[in-house]
C-alpha positions, -999 to 999 in steps of 0.1 A, spaced: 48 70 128 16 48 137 2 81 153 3 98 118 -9 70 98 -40 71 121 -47 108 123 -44 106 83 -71 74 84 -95 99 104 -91 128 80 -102 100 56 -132 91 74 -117 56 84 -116 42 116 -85 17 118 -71 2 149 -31 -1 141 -17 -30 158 23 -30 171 33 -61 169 68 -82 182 73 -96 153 86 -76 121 58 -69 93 78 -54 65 78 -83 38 46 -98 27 52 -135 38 63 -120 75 29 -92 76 5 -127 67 25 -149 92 22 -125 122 -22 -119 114 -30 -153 105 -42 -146 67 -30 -155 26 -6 -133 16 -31 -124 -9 -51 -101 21 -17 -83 27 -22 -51 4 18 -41 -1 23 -4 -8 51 3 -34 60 34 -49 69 35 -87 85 65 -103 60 75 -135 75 97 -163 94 111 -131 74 113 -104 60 93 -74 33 66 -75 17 44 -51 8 13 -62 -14 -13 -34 -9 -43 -48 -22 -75 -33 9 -97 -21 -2 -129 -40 19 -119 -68 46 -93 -80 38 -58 -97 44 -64 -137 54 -26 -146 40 -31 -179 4 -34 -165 8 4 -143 5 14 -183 -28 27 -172 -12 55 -161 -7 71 -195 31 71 -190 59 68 -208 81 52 -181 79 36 -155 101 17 -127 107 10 -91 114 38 -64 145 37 -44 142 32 -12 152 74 -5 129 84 -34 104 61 -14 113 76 18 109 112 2 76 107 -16 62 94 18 78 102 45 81 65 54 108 39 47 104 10 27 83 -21 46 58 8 66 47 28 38 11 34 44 -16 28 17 -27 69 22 -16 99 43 12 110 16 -11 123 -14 2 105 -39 -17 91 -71 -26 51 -62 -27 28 -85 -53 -3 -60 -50 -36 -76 -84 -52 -81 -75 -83 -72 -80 -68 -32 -111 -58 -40 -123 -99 -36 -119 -96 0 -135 -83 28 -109 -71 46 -70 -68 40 -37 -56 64 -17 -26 52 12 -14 66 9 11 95 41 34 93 68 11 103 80 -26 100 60 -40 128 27 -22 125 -4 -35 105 -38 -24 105 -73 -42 84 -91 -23 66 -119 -29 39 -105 -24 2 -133 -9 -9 -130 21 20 -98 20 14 -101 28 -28 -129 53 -17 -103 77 5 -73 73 -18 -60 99 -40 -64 98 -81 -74 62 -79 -70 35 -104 -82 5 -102 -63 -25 -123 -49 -54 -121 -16 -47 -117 -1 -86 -111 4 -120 -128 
């Protein structure tokens, strides 16, 4: 799975180095522990279900995703993917979903955007990779940009 999050990151025009690490990376307070940064750097990828279909939202893992707030979408409804509607939107199972490579809409929370560089998943539970936000909004699909968290 790492190779295919980094051929996707050089269709973008990103260079990332994925790093496979020992220890697991799939919840945000294990992903900060194992690089040494705030859980706010860690940008979490969750996929939401919009009026019925798939949405990515990378969110920074200070704080939970208020559903409410992915209202800029324009949508009527909105919740939480299952972990198989995650796995079939993506390709990747919940804990190494990539921030791109699936062509979904993304929904980046700003609050990322305040730092230089943050660590997104890289295909699996024990693969990270940094990556400026800002590069990271620029090769996204659909992107909005909102504060998505309390």
């Amino acid at each position: 799975m790492r190779e295919k999050v980094i051929d996707s990151a050089k269709r973008l025009g990103l260079d990332v180095e994925v790093k496979r690490l020992d220890a697991s990376t799939a919840t945000v307070q294990q992903a900060a522990e194992a690089v040494g940064c705030p859980a706010g750097q860690i940008a979490k990828s969750l996929v939401f279900v919009a009026d019925g279909d798939p949405v990515l939202c990378i969110a920074s893992g200070a704080h939970r995703v208020e559903t409410a707030r992915l209202a800029v979408l324009d949508v009527a409804e909105v919740r939480q993917a299952s972990p198989s509607e995650v796995r079939a939107a993506t390709g990747f199972a919940v804990g190494g979903v990539p921030p791109f490579g699936h062509g979904l809409p993304v929904v980046l929370d700003e609050v990322l955007l305040e730092h230089e560089l943050v660590w997104a998943a890289g295909g699996d539970g024990h693969s990270l990779f940094a990556v400026d936000p800002r590069e990271l909004a620029r090769c996204c699909t659909q992107v909005v940009v909102a504060r998505v968290g309390g």
